[in-house]
SEDRENVO-170130 format. One record per atom (N, C-alpha, C, O): x, y, z. Coordinates in steps of 0.001 Angstrom, whole numbers, plus 524288, in hexadecimal, padded with zeros to 5 digits. Layout:
XYZ...
END
This chain:
803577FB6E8000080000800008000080386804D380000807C1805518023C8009F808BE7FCAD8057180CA97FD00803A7810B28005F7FF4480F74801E58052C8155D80268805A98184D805AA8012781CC7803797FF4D8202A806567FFFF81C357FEBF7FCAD81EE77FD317F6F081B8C7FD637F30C81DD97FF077F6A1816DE7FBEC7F21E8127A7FCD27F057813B3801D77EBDB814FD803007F4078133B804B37F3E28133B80C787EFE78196080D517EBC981A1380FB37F2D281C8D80AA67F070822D280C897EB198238C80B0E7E7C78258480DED7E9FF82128804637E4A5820A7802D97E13981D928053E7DC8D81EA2804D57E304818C8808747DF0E8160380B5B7DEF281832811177DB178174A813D17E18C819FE812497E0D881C50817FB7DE2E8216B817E17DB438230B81B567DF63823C2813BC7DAF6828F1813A77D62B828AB812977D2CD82BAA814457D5328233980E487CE56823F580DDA7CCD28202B8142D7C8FD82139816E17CF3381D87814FA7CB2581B4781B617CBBD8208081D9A7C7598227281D6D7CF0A823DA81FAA7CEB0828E6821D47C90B82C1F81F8B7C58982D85822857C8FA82CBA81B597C53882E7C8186F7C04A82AD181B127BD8C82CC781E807BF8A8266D819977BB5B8235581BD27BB13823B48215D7B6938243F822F97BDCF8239A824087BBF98247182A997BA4082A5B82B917B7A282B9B82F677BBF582DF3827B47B94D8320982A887B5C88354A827497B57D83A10826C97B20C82FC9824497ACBE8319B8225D7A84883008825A87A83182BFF828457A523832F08256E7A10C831D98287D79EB082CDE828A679CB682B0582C9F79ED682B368256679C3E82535824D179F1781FAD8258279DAF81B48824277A3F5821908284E7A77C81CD38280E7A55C816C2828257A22A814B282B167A84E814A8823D77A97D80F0C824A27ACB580CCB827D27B14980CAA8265B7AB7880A8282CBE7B1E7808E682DCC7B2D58032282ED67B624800E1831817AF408019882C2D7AEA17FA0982AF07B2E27FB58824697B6B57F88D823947B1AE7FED1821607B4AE7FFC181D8A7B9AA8034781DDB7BC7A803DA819FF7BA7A8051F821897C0378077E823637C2DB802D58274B7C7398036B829387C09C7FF92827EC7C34A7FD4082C397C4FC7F6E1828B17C76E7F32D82A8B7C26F7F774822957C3F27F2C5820FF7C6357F4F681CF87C5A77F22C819177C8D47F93981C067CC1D7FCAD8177C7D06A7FBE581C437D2437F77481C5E7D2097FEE881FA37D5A77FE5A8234F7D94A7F8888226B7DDE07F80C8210E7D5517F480823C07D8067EECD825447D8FC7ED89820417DD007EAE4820327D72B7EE2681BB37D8997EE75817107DED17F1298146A7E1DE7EF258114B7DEF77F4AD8163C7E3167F839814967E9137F702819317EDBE7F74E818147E68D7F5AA81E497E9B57F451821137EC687EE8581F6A7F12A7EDE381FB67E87D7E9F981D797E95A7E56C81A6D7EDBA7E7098169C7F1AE7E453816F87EDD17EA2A813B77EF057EA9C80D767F55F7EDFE80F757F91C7ED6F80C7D7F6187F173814B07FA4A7F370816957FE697EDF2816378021D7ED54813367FC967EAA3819F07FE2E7E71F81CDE7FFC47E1B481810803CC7DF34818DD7FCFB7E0998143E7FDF47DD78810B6803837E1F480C89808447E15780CEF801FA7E43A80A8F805367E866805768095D7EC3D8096F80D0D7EEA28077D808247EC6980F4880C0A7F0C58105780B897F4A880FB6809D17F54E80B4480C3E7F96C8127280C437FD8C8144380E68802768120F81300801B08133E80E6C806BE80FD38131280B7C80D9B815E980C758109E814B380C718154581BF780DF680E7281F0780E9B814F081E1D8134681919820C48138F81D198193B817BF8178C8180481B5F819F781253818ED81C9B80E5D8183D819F8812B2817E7821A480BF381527822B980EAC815FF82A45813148154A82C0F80BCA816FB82BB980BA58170E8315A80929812BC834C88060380FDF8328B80A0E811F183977805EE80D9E83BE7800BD80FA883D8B7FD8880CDF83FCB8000A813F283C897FBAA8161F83DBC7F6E1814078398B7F25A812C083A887F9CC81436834677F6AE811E282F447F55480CC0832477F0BD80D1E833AB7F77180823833D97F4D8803C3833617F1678047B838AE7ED2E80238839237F4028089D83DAC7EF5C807E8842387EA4E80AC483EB97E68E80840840637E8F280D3183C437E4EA810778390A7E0BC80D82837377DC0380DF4838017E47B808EA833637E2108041F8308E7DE37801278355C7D97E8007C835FC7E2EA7FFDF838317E0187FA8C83CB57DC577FDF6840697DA317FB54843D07DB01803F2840677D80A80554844517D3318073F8432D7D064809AF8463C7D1FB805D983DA07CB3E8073B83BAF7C71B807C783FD97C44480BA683F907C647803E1844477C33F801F5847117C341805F884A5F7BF5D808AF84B267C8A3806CC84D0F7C89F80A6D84FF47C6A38101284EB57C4248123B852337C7608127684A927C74C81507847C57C108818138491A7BF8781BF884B7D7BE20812DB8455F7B77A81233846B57B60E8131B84CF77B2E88169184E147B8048107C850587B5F980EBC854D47B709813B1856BD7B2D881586858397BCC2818AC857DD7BD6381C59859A67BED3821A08574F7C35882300856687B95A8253C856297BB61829C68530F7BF3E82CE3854F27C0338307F851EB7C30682CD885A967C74C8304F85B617CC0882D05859A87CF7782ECC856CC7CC04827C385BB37D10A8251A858017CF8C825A9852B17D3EB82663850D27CC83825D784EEE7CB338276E848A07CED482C478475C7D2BB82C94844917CC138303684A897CE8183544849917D4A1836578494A7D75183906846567D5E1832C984E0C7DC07831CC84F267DE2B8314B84A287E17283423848157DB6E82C5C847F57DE2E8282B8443A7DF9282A7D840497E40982AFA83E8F7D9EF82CBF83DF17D8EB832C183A0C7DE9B8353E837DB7E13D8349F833E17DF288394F83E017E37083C2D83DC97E7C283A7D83B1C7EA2783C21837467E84C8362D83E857EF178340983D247EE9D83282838AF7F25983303835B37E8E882FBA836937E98D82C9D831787EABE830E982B9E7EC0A82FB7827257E9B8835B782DDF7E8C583B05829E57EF6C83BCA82AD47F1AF83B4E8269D7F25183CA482E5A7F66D83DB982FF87FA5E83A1082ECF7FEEA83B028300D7F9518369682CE67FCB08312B82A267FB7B831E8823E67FF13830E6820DF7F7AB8333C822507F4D88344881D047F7AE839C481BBD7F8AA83AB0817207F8EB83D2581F4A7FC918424C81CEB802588418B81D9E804AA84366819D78053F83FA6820D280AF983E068226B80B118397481B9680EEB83A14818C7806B183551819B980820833B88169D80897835D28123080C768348880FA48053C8394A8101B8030583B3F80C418099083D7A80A0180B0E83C688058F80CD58408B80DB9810B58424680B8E8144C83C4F809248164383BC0804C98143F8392780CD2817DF8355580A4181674832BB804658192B831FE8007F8105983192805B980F1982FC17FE4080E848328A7FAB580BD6830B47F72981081837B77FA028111783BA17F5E3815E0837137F2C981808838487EEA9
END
């Protein structure tokens, strides 16, 4: 997966969790999906551990809107620190 694949799938679930109508039977089986596909093909060498706690914490995610918000942040804040590297 490349570092740009990674940024496009982590921004639309971002996008999907913070529409009003969330799915998160369908964010939470995109996650284990993408986390699958990390873990089989490997990783870009720019990826943090925060990316895979992100993946594995859908549930949490759902279950608590102040850990969400948390997650949010950092996940936007990993999405701009990357953005310069995949130019």
């Amino acid at each position: 997966m490349t570092l740009n694949e990674l940024r496009s799938v982590l921004q639309t679930i971002l996008d999907d969790e913070q529409s009003p109508d969330v799915d998160w039977t369908k964010i939470e089986t995109r996650c284990r999906q993408v986390l699958g596909r990390l873990q089989r093909q490997g990783a870009p060498d720019y990826i943090d551990d925060f990316v895979y706690v992100f993946f594995d914490d859908a549930e949490l995610r759902h279950a608590d809107h102040e850990y969400a918000k948390v997650q949010h942040e950092r996940l936007r804040n990993w999405l701009e620190g990357s953005e310069i590297i995949a130019r």
